[in-house]
C-alpha positions as CSV (number, residue, x, y, z in Angstrom):
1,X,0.0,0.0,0.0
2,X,1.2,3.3,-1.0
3,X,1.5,6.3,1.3
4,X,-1.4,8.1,-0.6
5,X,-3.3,5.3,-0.3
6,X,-2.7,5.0,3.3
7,X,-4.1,8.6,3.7
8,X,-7.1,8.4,1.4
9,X,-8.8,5.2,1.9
10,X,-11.9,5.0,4.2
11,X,-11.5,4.0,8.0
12,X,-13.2,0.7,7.2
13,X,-11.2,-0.6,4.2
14,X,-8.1,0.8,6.0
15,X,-8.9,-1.7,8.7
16,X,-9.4,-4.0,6.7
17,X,-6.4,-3.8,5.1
18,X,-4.2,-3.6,8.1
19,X,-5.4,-6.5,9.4
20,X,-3.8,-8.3,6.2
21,X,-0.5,-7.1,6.8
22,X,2.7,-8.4,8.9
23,X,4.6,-6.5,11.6
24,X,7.4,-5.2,9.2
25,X,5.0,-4.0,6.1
26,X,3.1,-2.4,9.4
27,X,6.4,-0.7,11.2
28,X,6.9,1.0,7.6
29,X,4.0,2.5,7.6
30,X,4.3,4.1,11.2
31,X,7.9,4.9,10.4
32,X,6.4,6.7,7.1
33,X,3.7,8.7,8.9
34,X,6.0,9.4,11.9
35,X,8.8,11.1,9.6
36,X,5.7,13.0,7.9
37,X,5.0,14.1,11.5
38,X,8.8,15.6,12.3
39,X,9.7,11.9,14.1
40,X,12.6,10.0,13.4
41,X,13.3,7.6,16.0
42,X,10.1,5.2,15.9
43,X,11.8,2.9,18.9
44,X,11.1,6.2,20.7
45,X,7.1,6.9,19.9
46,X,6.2,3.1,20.3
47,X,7.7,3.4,23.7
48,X,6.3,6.5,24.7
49,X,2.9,5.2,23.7
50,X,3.3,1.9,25.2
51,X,3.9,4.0,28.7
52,X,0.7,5.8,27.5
53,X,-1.2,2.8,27.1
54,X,-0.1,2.6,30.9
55,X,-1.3,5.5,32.5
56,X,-4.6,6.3,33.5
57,X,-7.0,7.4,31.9
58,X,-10.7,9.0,32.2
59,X,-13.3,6.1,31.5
60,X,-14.9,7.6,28.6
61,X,-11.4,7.4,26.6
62,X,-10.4,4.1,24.9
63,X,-7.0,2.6,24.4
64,X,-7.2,3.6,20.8
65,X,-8.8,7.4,21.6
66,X,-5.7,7.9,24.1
67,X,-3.0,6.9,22.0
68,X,-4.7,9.1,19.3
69,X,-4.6,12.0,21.7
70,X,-0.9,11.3,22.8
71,X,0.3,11.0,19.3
72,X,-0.9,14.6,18.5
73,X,0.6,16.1,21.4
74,X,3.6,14.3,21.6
75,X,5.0,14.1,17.8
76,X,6.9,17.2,16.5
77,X,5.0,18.8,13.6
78,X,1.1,19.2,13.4
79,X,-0.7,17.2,10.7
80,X,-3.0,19.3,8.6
81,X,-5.2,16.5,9.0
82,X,-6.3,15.2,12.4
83,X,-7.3,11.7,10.4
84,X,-3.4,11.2,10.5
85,X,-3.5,10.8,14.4
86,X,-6.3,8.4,13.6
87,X,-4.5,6.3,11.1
88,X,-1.3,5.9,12.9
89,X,-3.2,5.1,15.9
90,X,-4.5,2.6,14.2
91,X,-1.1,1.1,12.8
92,X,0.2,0.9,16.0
93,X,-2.6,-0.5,17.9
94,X,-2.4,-3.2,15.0
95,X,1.7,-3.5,15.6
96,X,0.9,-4.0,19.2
97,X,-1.9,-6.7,19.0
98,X,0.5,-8.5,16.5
99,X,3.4,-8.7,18.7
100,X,1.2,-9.2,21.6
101,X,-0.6,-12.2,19.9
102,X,3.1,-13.4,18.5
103,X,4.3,-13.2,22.1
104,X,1.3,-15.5,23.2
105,X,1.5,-17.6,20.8
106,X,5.6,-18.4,20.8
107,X,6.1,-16.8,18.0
108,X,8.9,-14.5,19.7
């Protein structure tokens, strides 16, 4: 999947497609977004939102809301689309189950 495609496609299909991908093919397309956003060092976000996934947070926020909401405040430049916090939220809480699921499984 291309950048553009990454940007444009509806939520749904997006989801869809993500699920279809492995770990590396999804890293890429964090690392991609996060350079977009003024962020270099993707070892550095996934930790920081890993310690955000931590923290506590007011009830009415999910996992996937809150990591949307630390991602814009926490990456360098603003995105001239909030969507962007939405997609790479997305890619990331993908990443995560993935390695989660790998973990559980033996995988790693």
């Amino acid at each position: 999947m291309k950048k553009h495609e990454l940007i444009s496609i509806s939520e749904a299909e997006l989801v869809k497609r993500l699920k279809g991908m492995d770990t590396t093919e999804l890293e890429q397309h964090a690392r991609t977004l996060m350079l977009d956003l003024g962020e270099d060092n993707y070892g550095k976000v996934m930790k920081s939102v890993m310690g955000a996934l931590k923290e506590d947070r007011v009830a009415s926020v999910s996992a996937f809301e809150h990591v949307q909401q630390h991602l814009q405040q926490s990456l360098p430049n603003q995105a001239y689309m909030s969507d962007i916090y939405a997609r790479l939220a997305a890619i990331i809480m993908m990443i995560i189950s993935k390695k989660f699921s790998d973990t559980v499984d033996g995988k790693r």
